[in-house]
N, C-alpha and C positions, 0 to 999 in steps of 0.2 A: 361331410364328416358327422355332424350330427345325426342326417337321418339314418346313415348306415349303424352308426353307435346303438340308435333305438331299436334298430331291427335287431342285430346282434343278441344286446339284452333279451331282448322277446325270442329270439331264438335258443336260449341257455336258459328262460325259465325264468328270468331274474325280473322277480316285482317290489325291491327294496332297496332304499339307501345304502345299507349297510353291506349287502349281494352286491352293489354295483359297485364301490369302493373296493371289494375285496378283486373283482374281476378285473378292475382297468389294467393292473400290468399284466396280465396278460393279452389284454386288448390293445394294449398298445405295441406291448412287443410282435404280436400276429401281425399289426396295422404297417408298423416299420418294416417288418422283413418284406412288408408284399411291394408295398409303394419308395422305403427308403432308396434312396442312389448317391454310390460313392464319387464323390468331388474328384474332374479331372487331376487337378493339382491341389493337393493336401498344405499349399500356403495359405496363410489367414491374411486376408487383405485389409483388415480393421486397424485403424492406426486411432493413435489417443488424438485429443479435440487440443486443437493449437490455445493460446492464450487470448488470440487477437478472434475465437468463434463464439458464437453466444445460439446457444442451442434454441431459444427461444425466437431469434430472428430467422433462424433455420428451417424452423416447423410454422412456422407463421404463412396464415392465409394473405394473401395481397389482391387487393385490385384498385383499380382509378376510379376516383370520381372530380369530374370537374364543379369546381370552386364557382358558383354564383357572385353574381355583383354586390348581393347584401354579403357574401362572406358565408354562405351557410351550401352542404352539400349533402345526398342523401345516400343513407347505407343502412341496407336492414331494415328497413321501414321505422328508419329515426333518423334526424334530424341534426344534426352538426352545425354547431355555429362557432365558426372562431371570431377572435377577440375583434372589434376593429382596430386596429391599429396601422400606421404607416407599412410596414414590413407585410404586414399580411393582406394590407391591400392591394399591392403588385401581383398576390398569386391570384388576383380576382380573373375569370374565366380558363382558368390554366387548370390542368388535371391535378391532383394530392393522390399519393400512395396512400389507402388503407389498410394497416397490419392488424389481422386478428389473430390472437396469441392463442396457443393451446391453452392459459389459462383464463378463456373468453376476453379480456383486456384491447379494447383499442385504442390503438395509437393513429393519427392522422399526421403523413412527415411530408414536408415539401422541400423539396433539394435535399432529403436524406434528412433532414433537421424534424426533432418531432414538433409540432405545433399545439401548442396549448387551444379545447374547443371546451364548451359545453354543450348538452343534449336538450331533446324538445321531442320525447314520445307523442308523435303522432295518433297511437292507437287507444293509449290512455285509458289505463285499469281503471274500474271504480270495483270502488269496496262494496259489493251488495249487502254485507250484513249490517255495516252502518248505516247503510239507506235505510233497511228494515226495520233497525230499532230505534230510529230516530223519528220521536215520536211529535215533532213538533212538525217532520214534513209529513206523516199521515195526517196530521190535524188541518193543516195549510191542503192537502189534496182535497178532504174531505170539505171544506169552505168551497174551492174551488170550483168542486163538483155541483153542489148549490147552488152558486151564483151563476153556472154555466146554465141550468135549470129555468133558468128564468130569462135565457137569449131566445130569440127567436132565430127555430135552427130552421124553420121548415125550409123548405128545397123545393125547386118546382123542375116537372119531369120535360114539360111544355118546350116549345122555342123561345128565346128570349124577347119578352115583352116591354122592355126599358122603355122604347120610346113608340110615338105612334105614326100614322104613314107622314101624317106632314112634320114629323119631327120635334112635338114636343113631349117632355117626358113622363110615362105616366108612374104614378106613386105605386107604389108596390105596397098591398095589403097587408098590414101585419096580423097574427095572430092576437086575440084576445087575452089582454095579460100578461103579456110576453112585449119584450124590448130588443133593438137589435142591440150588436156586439158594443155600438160606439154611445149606445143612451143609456148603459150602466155604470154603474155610478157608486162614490161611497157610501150612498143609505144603502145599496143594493148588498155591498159589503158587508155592513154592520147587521143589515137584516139575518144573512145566512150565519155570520159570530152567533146571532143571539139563539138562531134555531138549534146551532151546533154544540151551544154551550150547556 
């Protein structure tokens, strides 16, 4: 329907909002006469919505998920934890109906009963611009960076030389100046505070 609409347009000249408003009935009425068709039986089979139906359990998405032994089960890549309590610990390994509502809303019901849960986003937003402007963790990276400065990162490209043939181990040369990850230390600390400050 759309792409025929656009061609349409493009074929009657029309390059404007105001053209296109003005042409739709009769692009609509051209569109019905080609494609419309008259209903075998002219009864209307729509009946009004009983007392006892609830439109929203109607249009509702459903599927199972089976209930874990902690009481937690996954949907949508988040995490459900219902309460512990005596009642909801019988539905441990047993499937729960998940209703998701046309107005995004879940419910988790087991025997038709809705169950009270809370959630635990797995994928968990971070606020980037609070990272950025927080200026106390630029300060703390910028320490960080320094101190890492002063490890000895070197790396050897060689086979591993740990030990020697009769098995005892030989020391591995450090660089000049330089300390490994586990002999820094609070001066090491305070050193890079004072260059950074």
């Amino acid at each position: 329907m759309q792409d025929r609409l656009v061609k349409e347009l493009r074929l009657e000249g029309i390059s404007t909002i105001d053209a296109a408003n003005a042409f739709m009935p009769t692009y609509v009425a051209d569109y019905n006469a080609l494609f419309a068709k008259i209903p075998r039986e002219a009864h209307d089979a729509h009946r009004p919505i009983r007392d006892d139906e609830d439109l929203d359990s109607i249009f509702s998405w459903r599927e199972q998920r089976k209930l874990t032994s902690n009481l937690t089960l996954h949907y949508e890549r988040k995490l459900y934890l219902l309460q512990d309590t005596p009642d909801n610990r019988r539905y441990a390994g047993k499937y729960l109906d998940v209703y998701q509502f046309p107005d995004g809303r879940i419910e988790i019901r087991a025997a038709g009963i809705s169950v009270p849960y809370s959630t635990y986003d797995k994928l968990g937003a971070i606020d980037q611009g609070a990272i950025v402007e927080n200026k106390r963790l630029g300060h703390a990276l910028r320490i960080s960076g320094l101190v890492q400065t002063e490890r000895d990162n070197h790396s050897y490209a060689g086979p591993s030389t740990a030990h020697g043939i009769d098995g005892s181990k030989i020391p591995r040369n450090t660089r000049v100046g330089k300390k490994t990850q586990r002999e820094l230390n609070q001066k090491d600390l305070q050193k890079a505070i004072e260059v950074q400050s």
